[in-house]
Every structure is written in C-alpha cells, then in structure tokens.
C-alpha positions as CSV (number, residue, x, y, z in Angstrom):
1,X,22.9,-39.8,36.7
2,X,20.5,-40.5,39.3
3,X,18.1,-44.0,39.0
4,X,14.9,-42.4,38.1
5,X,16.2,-39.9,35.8
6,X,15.0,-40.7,32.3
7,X,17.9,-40.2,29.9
8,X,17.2,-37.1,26.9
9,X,18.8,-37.0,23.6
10,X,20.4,-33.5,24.5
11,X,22.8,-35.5,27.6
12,X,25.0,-36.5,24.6
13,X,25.3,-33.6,22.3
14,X,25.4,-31.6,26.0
15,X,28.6,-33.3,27.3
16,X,30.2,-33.2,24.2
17,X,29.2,-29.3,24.2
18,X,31.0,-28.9,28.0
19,X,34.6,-30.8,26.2
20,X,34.5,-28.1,23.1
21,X,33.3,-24.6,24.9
22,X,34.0,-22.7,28.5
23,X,30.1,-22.0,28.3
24,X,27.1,-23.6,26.9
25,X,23.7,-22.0,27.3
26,X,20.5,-24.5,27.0
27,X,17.3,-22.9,26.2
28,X,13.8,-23.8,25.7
29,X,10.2,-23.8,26.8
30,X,9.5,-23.7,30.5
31,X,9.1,-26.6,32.3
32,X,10.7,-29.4,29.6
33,X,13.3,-30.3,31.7
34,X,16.7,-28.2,30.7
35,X,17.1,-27.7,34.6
36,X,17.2,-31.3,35.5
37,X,19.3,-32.3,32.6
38,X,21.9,-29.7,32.9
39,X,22.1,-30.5,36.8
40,X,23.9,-34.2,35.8
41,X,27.1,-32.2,34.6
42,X,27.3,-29.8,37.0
43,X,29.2,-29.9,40.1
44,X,27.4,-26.4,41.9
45,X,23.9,-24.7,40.8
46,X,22.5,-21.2,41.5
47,X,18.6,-21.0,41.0
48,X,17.8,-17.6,39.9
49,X,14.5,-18.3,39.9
50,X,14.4,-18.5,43.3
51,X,14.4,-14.7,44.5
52,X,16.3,-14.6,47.9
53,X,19.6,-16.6,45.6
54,X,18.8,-14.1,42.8
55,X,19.2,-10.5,44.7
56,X,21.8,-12.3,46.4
57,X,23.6,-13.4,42.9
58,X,22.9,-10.1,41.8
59,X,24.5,-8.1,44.0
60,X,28.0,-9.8,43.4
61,X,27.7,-12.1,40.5
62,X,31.2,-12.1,39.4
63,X,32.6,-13.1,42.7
64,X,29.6,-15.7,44.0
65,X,30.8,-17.3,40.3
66,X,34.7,-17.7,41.4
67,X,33.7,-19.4,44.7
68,X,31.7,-22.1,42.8
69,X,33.2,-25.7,41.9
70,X,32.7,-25.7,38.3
71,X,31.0,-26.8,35.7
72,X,28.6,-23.7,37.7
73,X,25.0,-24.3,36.2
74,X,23.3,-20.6,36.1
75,X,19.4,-21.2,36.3
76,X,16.9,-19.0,34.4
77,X,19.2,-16.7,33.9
78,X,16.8,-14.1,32.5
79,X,15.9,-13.3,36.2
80,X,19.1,-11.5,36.9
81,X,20.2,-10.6,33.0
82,X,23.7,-9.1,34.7
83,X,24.5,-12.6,35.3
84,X,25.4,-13.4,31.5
85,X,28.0,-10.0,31.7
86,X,29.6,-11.8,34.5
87,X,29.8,-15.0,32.7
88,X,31.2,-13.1,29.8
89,X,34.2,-11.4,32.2
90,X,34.9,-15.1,33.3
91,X,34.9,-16.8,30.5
92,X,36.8,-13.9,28.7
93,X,39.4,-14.4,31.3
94,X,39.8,-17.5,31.7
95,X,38.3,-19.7,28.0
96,X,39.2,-22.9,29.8
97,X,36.5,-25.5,28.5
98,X,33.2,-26.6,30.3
99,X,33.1,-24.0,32.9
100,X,29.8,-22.9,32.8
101,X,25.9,-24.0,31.9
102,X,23.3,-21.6,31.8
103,X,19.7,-22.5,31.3
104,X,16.7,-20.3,30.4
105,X,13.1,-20.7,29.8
106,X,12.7,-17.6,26.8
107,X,14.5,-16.4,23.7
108,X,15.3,-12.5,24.8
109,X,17.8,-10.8,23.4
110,X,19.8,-13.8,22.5
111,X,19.4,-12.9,18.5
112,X,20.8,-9.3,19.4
113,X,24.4,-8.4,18.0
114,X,25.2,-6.9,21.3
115,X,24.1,-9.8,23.5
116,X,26.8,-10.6,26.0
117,X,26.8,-14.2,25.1
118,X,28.1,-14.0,21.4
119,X,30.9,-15.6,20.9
120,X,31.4,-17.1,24.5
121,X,27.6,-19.2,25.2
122,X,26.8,-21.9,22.2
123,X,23.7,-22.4,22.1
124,X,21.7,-26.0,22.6
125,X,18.1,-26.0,22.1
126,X,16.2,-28.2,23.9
127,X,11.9,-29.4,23.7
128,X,9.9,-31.3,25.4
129,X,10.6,-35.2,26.2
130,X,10.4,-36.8,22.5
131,X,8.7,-40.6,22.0
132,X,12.5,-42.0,21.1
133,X,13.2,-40.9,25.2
134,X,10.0,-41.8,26.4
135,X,11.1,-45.1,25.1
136,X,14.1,-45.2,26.2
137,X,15.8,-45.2,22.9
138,X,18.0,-42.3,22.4
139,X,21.1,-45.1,22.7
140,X,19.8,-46.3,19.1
141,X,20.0,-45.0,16.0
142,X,17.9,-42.9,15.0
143,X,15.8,-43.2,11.6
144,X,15.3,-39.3,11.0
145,X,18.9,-38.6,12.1
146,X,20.3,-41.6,9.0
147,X,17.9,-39.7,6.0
148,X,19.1,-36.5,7.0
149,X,22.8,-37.8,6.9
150,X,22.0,-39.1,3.6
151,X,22.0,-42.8,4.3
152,X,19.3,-44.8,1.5
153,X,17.0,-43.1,0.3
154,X,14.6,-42.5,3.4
155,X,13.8,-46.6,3.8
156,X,12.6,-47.6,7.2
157,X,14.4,-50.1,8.9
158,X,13.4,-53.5,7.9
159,X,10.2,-54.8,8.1
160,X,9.2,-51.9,10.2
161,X,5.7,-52.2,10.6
162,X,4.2,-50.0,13.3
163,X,1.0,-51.7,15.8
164,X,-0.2,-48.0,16.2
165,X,-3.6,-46.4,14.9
166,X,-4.7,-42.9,14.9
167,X,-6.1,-42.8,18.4
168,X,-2.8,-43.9,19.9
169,X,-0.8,-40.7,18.0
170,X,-3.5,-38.7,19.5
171,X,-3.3,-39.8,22.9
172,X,0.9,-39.4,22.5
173,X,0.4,-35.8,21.4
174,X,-2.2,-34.4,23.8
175,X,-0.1,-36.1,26.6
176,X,2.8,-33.9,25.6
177,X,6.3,-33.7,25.7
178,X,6.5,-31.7,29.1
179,X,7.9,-34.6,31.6
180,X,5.3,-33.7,34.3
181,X,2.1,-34.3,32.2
182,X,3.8,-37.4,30.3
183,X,5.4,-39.1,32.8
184,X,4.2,-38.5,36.1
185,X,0.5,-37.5,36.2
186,X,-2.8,-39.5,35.2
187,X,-5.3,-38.0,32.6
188,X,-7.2,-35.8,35.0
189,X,-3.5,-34.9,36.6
190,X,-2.6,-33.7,33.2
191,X,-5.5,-31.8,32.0
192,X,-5.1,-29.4,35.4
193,X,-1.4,-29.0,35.1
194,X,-1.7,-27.7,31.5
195,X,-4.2,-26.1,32.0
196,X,-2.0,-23.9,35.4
197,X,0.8,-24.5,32.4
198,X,-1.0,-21.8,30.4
199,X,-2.7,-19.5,32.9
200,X,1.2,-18.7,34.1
201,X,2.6,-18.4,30.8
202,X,-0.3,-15.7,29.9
203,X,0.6,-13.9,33.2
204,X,3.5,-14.4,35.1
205,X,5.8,-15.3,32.0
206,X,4.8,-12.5,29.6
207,X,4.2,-10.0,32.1
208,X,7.8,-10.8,32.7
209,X,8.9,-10.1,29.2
210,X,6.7,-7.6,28.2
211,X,4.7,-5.7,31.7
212,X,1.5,-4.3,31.4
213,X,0.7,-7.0,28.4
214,X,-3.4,-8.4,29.1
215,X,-3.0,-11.5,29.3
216,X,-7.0,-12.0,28.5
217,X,-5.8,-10.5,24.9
218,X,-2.9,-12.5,24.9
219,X,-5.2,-15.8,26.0
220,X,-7.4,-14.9,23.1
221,X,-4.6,-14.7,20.2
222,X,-2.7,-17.7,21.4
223,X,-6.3,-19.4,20.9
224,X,-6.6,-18.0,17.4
225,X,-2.7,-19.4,16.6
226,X,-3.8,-23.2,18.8
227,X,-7.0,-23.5,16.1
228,X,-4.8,-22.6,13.0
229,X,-1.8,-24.5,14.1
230,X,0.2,-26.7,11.9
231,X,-1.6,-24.3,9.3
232,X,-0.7,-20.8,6.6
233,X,-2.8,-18.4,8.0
234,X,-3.2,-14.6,6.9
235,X,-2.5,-12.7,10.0
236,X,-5.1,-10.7,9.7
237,X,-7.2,-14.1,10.5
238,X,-5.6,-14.1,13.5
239,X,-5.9,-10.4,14.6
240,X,-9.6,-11.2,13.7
241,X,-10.0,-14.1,15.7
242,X,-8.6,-12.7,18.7
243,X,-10.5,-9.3,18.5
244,X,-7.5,-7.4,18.9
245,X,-5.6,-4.7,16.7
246,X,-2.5,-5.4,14.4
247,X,0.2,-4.1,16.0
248,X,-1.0,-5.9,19.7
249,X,-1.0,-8.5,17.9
250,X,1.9,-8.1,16.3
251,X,4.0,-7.7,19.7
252,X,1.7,-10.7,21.4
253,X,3.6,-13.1,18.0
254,X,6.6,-11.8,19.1
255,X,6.3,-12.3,22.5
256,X,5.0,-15.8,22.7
257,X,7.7,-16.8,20.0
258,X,10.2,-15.3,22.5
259,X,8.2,-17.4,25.1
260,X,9.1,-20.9,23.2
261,X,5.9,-21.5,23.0
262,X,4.9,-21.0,19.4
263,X,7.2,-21.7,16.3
264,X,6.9,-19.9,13.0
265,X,8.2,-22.2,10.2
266,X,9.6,-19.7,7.4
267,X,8.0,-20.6,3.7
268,X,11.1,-22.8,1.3
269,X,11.8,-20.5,-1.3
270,X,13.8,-21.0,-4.9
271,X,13.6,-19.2,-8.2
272,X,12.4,-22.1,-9.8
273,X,9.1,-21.6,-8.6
274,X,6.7,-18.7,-9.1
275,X,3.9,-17.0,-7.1
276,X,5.2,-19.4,-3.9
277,X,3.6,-18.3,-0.6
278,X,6.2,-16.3,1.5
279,X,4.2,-16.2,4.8
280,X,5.2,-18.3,7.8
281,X,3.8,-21.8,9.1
282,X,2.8,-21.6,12.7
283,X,3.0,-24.5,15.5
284,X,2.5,-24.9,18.9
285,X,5.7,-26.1,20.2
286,X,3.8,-28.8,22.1
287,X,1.1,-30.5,21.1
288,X,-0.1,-30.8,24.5
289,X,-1.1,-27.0,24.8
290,X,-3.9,-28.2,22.0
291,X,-5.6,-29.3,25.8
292,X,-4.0,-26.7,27.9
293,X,-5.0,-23.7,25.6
294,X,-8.5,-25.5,24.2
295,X,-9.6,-27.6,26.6
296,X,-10.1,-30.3,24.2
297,X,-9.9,-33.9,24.9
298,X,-8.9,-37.1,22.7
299,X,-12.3,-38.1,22.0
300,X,-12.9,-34.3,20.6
301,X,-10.0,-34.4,18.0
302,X,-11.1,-37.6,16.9
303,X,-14.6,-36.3,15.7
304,X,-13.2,-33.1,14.2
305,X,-11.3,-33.9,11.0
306,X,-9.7,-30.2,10.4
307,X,-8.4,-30.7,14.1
308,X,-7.1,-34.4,13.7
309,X,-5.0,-33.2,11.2
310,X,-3.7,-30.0,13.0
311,X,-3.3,-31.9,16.4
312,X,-1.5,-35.3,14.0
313,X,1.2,-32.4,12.4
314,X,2.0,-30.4,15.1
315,X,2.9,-33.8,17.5
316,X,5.0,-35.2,14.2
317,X,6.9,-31.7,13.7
318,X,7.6,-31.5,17.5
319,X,9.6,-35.0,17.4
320,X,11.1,-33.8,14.3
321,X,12.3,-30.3,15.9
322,X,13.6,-31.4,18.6
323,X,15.8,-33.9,17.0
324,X,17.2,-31.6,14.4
325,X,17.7,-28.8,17.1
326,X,20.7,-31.4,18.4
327,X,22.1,-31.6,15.6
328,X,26.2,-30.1,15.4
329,X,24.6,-28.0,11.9
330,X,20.9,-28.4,12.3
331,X,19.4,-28.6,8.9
332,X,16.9,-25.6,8.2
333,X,13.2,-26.3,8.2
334,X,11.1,-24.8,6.1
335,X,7.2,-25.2,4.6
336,X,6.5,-25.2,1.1
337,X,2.6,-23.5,-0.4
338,X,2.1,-22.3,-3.8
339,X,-0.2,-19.0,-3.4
340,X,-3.2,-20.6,-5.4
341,X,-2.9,-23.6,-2.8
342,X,-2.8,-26.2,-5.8
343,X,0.9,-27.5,-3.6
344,X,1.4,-27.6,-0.2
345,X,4.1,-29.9,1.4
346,X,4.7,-29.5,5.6
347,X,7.9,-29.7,5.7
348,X,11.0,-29.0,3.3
349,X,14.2,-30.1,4.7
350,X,17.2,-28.2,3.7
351,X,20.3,-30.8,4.6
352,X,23.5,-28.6,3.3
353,X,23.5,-26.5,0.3
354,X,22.3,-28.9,-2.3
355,X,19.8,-31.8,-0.3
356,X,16.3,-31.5,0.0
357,X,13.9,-34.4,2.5
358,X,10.1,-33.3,1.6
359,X,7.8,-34.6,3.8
360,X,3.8,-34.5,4.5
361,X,1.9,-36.0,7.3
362,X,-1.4,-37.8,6.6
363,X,-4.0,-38.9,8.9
364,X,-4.9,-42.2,7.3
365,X,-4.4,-45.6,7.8
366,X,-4.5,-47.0,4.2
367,X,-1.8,-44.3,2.3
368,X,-2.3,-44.3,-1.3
369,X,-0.4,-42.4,-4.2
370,X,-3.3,-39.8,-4.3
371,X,-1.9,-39.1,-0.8
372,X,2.0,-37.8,-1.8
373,X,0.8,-35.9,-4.8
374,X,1.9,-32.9,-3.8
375,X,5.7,-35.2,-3.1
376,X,5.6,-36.1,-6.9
377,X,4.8,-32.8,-8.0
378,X,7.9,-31.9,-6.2
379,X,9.9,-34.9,-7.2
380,X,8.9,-33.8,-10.9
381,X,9.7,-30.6,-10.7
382,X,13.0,-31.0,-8.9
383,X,14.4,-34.2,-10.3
384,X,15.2,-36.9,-7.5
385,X,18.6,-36.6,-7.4
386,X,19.2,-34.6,-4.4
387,X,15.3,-35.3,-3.1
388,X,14.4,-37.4,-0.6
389,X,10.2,-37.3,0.0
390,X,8.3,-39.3,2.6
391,X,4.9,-39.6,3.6
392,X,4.3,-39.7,7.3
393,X,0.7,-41.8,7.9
394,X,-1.6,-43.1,10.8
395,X,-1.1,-46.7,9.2
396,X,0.4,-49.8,9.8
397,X,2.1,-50.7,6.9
398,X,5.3,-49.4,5.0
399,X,6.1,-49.1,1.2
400,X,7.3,-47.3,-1.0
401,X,5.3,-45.3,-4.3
402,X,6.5,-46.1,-8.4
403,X,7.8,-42.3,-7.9
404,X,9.8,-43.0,-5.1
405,X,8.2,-41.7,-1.8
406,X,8.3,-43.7,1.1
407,X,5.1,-44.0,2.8
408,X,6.2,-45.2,6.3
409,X,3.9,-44.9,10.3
410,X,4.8,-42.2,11.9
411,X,6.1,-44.4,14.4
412,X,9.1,-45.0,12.4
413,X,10.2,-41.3,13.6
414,X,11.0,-43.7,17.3
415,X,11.3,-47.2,16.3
C-alpha cells in the first residue's frame, strides 16, 4: 500500500474476501473510495468509467479479461453491464480464488434472481471513510464490533471518558465520510465539492439509471427526505414536500436508494407487540449531503434543535452501517415506533436469531434516566436476557442506569 494511502476497515475483510472467492464485487456510494482501496490488491485495472477503455472493453470483454495479470479490478462496471457476463463465463470456467474485483458506484440489478453475479460475485459493502479510519484505528478493536459479538453487556472500555461536545460531532458529520471533503479540502473546499457532489448525482448519475428523470423534481424530493432524515415520515409528507405525484416519487425513492445515496431502515417487528409502525426509517447515507443537499452550515444545525438531532443520528448510524456492512453475517438493522408514537428506539439490532442491542442517540451532554425511557420500556417488556440497550449522548461522561442501559459518548463508537 502506498505512503499516503489511509488504511479502511474494508482492506481486511477485502483480502480475506480475494483468499475465499474467484470474484468479489465492492459496491457503494460514489466517490467513498472503493476504487482506490480495491486498487491495493490488484495487479491490472480497467476503468470503465473512462469511455475510450469502456467501448474498447466492450467490444471484447471476455478476451481483454484473459490477457490481464490477475486479481483484474473491473471499475464501475455498470458502464459496460456485459462486463459482469464475461466475468461470469471466467469465473464459471475457471473458480480458481481471487481472480477478480469489480467495483460499482449503484445497487442495479444486483437484488435480481437473474443477475449474472449470483452465485460467482460476493458482495462487500463499502461507506464513506468512518472516524475509527480517520483515526487511524481500524488495527484496534473495535467497541461496536465486541457488543455485537456478545462480549459484556455493552460496557465501554475503561474509564472511557470522551473530551468531545456537541459542536465537535457536528463538525465530524457535516465534514463527511467522502475522503475528498474529509481529508483533503478546507471548509470552503468542502462546501463546493458537495455541493458539485449533488448537482451530478441529480443529473449525470440518475439520468444514468433512469433517462429522462428531472432532476429539478429529483433535487426537490431528495430535499424533502435530507429535512426528514434520521426520521418516520408518511410518504405522502414527502410527495408533498417535493410538489410532485406518488408514483414520481415513488420511482425517484427507488432510484436514489439504488443511487446509495439514501437508506431506508425497515421497522423491527415481533408479535409481542401491537399496533407497531411498519413504515421505513430514512437516512442520508452521509451526513455530509445535510450541506451538499441544504446548504446548511455548523453554526445553522446548532441553532435548530429538530436539525441537531437529525444531523447528530444520521452521522451516529453512518459509523454504525458501515461497520456492520463488514461484518462475515452482518447483523440486521432495524427501527422500532409504536403507531401512537408513545416508543420510539433508532436502532434495533438483530445479532442471530435470538439477540437484540437497542440503542437511541441523544443530543445532550448531561444523560439522565428520563433519557433511555423508551430503552427500559423495552428492557421491561423484553426481559434483559438477550437485550443489550445503550444510549448514545453528546456528553463526556460514561455510566450506566439501575435498569441496565449504558449511557456512553458517542465517541466510544472510535475510541
């Protein structure tokens, strides 16, 4: 790896991928850094997304692929989609391991029973840069990664105590996880580029998807979703919002989920519980597109409560993806809402068939038991057995309730 690359959590689980599989396909948002990760295990790369390599990969795939020292990395393969039947024919004749690493910036048809890729691409996630790499701490354990495995019962490491406030998780999450704006750019630097970031997603990268699509309709609904993010909103709020009619934006959810760009957290269900709220949780992937979609800077989230929260959840539950998505059997997230709104928690864990970690994020400094309410309602309900619940806060200080929750800085999700 070369000196001034910054080492990701996915390098790891990705090399480890290459030893197990002839093919490995690493998807994600555009622009988080799949291409420049995936180029430290290859030995030869073909960039579709450059259009003199692509008609020239397309017009002989199969053979441009046997020429190349492998691992071959394939680049945005959705530019030339006959590149993944050719990758199919090779791998089908030849299932020797690590052979191929194909990157690409949407979700297409990858769910679809007839995709070419079943059964020969596994599939690796990968977000924007988390705060564990910005650190430079992916080597350590990771605090997230021991509750999930079921290691205490969600303790922080000892005498964690975290020297952050509220105005330094903002500043983390509106510098986002893309490694342009967070590592290499200065505030002004950053505002532009996601700013660009979202003028090309609204036209060159849907129109690519889905042609003839406005993208001044499609500006105006991802909008609507970047206001109610991190929150369960009808989605006739939405079609509302944006001034548009159901089924536009019905397709425009679709296609900017199929972008990577937003997230749609399914509701935590269980016959135990009546008259839950079945509807979906929505997120911006990165909490950076809160400036690249509203134009809104640190100073404005801080004097808008409804907004600190959204912005505060959305950054928490973007570190939390991205380290789950790693994971060899990613534990399913869900939300949980009751349909009165008496209980809300943002995020249920499922962890296997029978464990359960609960947790909410709070914007305050000073967590009380008033706080994890809606954690001890659960906790009550549930029995503790197989429940792990933590509150998530803009504090200092860790400890832990008389019920059990663990009120911990959000910090601890890095430290």
């Amino acid at each position: 790896m070369g000196p001034s690359y910054l080492p990701r959590a996915a390098d790891r689980v990705l090399g480890e991928m290459l030893q197990d599989h002839a093919a490995v396909l690493v998807v994600g948002p555009r622009a988080t850094g799949k291409t420049t990760s995936a180029e430290q295990h290859a030995r030869s790369v073909i960039r579709l997304g450059d259009k003199p390599v692509a008609d020239a990969f397309g017009a002989g795939p199969s053979s441009i692929l046997s020429e190349r020292d492998e691992p071959i990395l394939v680049d945005e393969w959705q530019e030339v989609p006959e590149s993944l039947q050719a990758i199919k024919i090779a791998v089908d004749s030849n299932p020797a391991r690590g052979r191929f690493i194909v990157t690409g910036s949407v979700r297409a048809d990858i769910d679809s029973p007839t995709w070419p890729g079943t059964g020969r691409l596994v599939r690796l996630p990968m977000y924007g840069l988390t705060e564990r790499e910005i650190e430079g701490r992916v080597a350590e354990p990771s605090w997230l990664g021991g509750v999930l495995a079921g290691a205490s019962s969600g303790d922080p490491p000892p005498g964690h105590r975290s020297a952050l406030g509220v105005r330094d998780y903002v500043r983390r999450a509106l510098r986002s996880g893309f490694p342009e704006p967070a590592l290499l750019t200065g505030e002004r630097g950053r505002a532009r580029w996601l700013s660009s970031y979202v003028d090309q997603l609204v036209t060159r990268d849907a129109q690519s998807l889905s042609p003839r699509r406005d993208p001044h309709r499609l500006r105006a609904y991802l909008t609507a979703v970047a206001l109610n993010s991190a929150g369960v909103v009808d989605d006739t709020t939405l079609w509302n919002a944006a001034s548009i009619a159901k089924d536009t934006a019905r397709a425009y959810d679709t296609l900017l989920g199929n972008l990577l760009v937003i997230d749609r957290l399914p509701a935590w269900t269980s016959n135990r519980f009546k008259r839950l709220t079945l509807g979906p949780k929505r997120y911006l992937v990165d909490p950076g597109l809160f400036g690249g979609v509203l134009g809104v800077t640190e100073n404005d989230v801080l004097s808008d409560g409804d907004l600190l929260g959204r912005v505060i959840e959305t950054f928490v539950v973007a570190q939390i993806r991205a380290e789950i998505a790693l994971m060899a059997a990613p534990p399913r997230m869900h939300h949980l809402r009751m349909a009165e709104g008496h209980h809300e928690i943002d995020l249920v864990i499922e962890v296997g068939p029978r464990r359960l970690v609960a947790i909410e994020v709070k914007a305050t400094a000073t967590p009380d038991p008033g706080d994890a309410r809606h954690l001890r309602w659960f906790r009550r309900e549930l029995g503790a057995e197989h429940l792990t619940t933590i509150l998530l806060h803009t504090g200092t200080e860790t400890t832990t309730f008389d019920d059990g929750t663990v009120a911990t800085p959000i910090s601890t999700l890095w430290s």
